[in-house]
N, C-alpha and C positions, 0 to 999 in steps of 0.2 A: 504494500500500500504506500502510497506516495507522500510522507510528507505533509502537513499543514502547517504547522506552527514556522515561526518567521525564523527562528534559532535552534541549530540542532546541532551537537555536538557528538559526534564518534568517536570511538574508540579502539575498536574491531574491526577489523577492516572487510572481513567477510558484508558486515552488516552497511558500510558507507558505500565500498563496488556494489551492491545492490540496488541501493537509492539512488547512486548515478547513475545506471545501467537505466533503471524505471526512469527516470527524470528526461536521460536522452533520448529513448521508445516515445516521452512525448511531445518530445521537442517539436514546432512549427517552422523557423522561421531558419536559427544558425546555433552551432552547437561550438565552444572554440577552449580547444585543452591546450596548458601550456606545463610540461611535467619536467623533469631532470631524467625521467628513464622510464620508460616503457616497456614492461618484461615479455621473451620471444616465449609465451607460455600460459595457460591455462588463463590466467586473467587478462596479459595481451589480448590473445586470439577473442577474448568475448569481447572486451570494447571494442576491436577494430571490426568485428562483426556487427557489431549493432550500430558503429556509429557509420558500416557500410551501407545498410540497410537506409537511415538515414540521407545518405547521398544519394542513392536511388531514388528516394522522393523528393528529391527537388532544396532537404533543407542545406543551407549553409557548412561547412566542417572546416574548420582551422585547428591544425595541429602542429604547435612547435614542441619540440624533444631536445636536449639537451645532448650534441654530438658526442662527447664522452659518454656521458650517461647514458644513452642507444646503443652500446655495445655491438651487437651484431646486428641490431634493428636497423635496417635502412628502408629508401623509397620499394624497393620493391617489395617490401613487407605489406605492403599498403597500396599494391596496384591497383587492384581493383577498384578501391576509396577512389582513385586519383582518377581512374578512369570515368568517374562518373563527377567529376570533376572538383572533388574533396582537397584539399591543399593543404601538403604535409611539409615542414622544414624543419633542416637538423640545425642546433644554434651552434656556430663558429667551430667550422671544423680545425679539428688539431694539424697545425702544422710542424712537420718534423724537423727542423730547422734551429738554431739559437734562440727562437720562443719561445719554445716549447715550455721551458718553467717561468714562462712569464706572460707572455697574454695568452697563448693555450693554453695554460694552467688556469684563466678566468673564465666560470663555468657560472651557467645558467641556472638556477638550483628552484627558481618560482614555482609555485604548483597552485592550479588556479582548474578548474573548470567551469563554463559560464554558459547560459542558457538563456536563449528567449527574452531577454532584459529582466531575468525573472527568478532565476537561480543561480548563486554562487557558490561554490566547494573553494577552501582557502585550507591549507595545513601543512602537514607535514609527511604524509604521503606519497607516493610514485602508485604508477599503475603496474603492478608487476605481483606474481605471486611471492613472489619470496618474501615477501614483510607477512604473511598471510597469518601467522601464532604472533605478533609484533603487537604491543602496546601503542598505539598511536594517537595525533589530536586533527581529526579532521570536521571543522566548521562550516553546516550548509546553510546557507540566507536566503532567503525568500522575502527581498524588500528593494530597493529602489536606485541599491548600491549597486547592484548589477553591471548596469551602464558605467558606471563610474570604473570599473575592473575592467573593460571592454576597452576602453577608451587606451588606460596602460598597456594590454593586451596587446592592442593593435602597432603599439608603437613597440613591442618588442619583435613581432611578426614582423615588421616592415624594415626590422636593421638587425634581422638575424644572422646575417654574416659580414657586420661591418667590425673590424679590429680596432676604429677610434670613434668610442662614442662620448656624444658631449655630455660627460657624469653629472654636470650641474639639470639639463633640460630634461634628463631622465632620471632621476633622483628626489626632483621637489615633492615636498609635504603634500599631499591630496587631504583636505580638510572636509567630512561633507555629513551633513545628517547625525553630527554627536559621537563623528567616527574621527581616526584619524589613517589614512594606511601610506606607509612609508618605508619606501624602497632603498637597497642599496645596490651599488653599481662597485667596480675594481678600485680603491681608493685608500690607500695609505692615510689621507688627511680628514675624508668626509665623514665617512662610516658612521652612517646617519641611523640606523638599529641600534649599532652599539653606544651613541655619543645618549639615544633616546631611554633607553635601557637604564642609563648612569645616571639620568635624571629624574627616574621612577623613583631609583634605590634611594637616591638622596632624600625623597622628599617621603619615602615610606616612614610610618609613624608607630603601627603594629606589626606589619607582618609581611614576609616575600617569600614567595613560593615560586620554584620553578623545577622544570620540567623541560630534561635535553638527554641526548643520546650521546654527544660529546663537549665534555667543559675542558677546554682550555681558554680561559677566559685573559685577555690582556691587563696590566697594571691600571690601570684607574675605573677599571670594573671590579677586579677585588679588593682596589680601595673602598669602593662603595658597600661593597657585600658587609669587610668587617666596619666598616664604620658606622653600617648600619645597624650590624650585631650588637658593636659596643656600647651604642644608644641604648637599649634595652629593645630592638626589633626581631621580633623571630624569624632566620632566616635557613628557610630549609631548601636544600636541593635534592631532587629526587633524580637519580641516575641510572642504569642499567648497570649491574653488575660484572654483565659480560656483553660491550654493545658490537657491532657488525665489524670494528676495526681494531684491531687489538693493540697497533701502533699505539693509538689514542688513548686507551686502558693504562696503556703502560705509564706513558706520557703525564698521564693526569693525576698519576696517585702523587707526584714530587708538588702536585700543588693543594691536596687533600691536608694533610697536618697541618700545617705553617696556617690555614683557613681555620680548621676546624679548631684548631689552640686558641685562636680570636675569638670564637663564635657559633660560627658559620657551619650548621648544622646541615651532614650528607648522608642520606639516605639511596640502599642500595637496591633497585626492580629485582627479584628472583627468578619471576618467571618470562624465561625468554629471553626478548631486548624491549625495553624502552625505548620508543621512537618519537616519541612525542615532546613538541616545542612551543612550551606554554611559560605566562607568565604574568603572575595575579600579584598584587598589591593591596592590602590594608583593606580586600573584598570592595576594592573602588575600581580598580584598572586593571582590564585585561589586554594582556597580548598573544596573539595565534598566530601562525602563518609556515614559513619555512626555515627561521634562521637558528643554527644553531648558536650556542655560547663557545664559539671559537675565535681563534684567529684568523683560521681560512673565510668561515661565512663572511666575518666582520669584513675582510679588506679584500677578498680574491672573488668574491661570489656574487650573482646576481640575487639577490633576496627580496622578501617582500613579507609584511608582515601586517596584520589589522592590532589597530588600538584604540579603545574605549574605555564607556564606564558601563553601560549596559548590563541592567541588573538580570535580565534573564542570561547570558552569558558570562557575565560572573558565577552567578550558582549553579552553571553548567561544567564551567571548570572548576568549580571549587569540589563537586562532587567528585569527578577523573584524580583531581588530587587527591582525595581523601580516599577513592578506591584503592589509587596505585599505589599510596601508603600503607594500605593492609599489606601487601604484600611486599614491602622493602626491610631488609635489617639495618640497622644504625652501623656508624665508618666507626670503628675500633680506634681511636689511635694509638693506645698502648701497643694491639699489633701493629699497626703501622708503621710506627717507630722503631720495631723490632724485624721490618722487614728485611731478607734477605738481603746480603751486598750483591748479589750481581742482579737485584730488583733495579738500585740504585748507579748502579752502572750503567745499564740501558736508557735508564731518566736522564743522564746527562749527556751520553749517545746520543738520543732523539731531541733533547733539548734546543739546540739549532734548526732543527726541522720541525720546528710546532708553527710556524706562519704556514708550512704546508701539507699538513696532517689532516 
């Protein structure tokens, strides 16, 4: 059954592929997905089925995919679509050359699906089975923001394979309806998620809760965290114990103690991964969308993220956090201080490479 209420929050992923599945079946007019990876497999094959089906009838299809993230997915995965004249594009193919760790390295990471000016999907999901046991945050709307996602949409569609984009024209605050959603483009100085992020924490008075698959968070973000600890703020992070990158895992515990001795309480997912990128404030402000608490999202990635105060969407994530909390253990730091030296070897091994983890 499809859907009425204006605000719906997933978690399951079984259960949100379904509602988009049903949502595109009734779709009218254009249907336009923008993902980081689209998997060559069981939940591939059914969106690229229905939303073929679709082109047949005349509606709209825009599909951008993220050329690293497409793996083996290319155009002719999507003949058919195309041939009934669906438009598919990979963002910024990698070039093999002295780039390669530097504007190939800047990847597309948005996930949007949009509908009819009528339904939005905004989180942190790909279409692909492998996340399918995955804990995730994906937000459907059914209001008037639509258009407003279209509009970004279109302008990422239209300069999917240019190497110099103007970060300022593609980057600015979209303000509209009580919302705010705000993107980030390749950018050492703007990193307008993370600069927005720092300015929640600051201004938190109770309580920050978030929710990511990988924290490697830059210096004036966990300034914010323990500053905000040492205020008297409760500041939990809930993580995956074992998330899809192990680099990352490794990476992250040399910044878990020195946190958690301030304050800054870490909580561990048990089951599965944690894939989900949320993040509430004092049950005033939420944020959803695609970006992780890294350094790659912050300065190498295209991200996009909604924020608010909307109270049905605050007690929507507040419940996901209070679920995914049943099932997290507390970060030990007695062990962690007692971790293994060749734990601590590898942390400073990989330590150089967390701008690209």
């Amino acid at each position: 059954m499809i859907i009425q209420e204006p605000y719906h929050l997933f978690a399951e992923p079984l259960r949100y592929y379904q509602s988009m599945i049903e949502d595109i079946e009734a779709a009218e007019r254009y249907i336009y997905l923008q993902t980081f990876r689209v998997g060559k497999d069981v939940i591939g094959d059914r969106f690229r089925r229905a939303l073929t089906k679709k082109a047949k009838q005349g509606v709209e299809i825009k599909i951008l995919i993220d050329y690293w993230g497409a793996g083996p997915i290319n155009s002719e995965y999507f003949k058919e679509l195309i041939q009934y004249k669906g438009e598919v594009r990979f963002f910024q193919k990698i070039k093999y050359n002295t780039d390669i760790f530097t504007k190939s390295h800047k990847r597309n990471h948005r996930k949007l699906l949009l509908i009819d000016d009528k339904i939005s999907y905004i989180g942190s999901s790909n279409i692909t089975g492998y996340n399918l046991n995955w804990r995730e945050s994906v937000l459907r709307i059914k209001s008037n923001l639509t258009p407003v996602f279209v509009k970004l949409f279109k302008q990422d569609f239209k300069n999917f394979n240019k190497y110099n984009i103007n970060t300022n024209s593609r980057t600015y605050t979209i303000k509209f309806s009580g919302f705010e959603i705000i993107r980030d483009a390749p950018s050492i100085t703007f990193k307008k998620i993370n600069n927005k992020f720092i300015r929640l924490i600051k201004n938190a008075e109770h309580q920050v809760v978030i929710e990511t698959p990988y924290f490697l968070p830059g210096y004036f973000l966990r300034k914010a965290l323990t500053d905000a600890a040492q205020r008297g703020v409760k500041v939990n992070v809930l993580l995956p114990k074992q998330s899809d990158v192990t680099l990352i895992d490794i990476l992250r515990n040399k910044y878990l103690g020195p946190l958690n001795k301030k304050g800054v309480n870490f909580l561990f997912y048990q089951l599965n991964n944690l894939h989900a990128k949320l993040l509430l404030i004092d049950n005033s402000y939420f944020a959803i969308g695609s970006s992780n608490f890294d350094y790659r999202s912050f300065r190498y990635m295209y991200e996009i993220m909604l924020i608010g105060t909307d109270s049905d969407i605050i007690d929507q994530i507040g419940v996901h956090a209070n679920r995914t909390q049943e099932d997290t253990q507390p970060f030990d730091y007695v062990k962690w201080k007692d971790r293994p030296l060749i734990n601590k070897v590898f942390e400073w091994i990989l330590l150089p490479f967390r701008h690209l983890l």
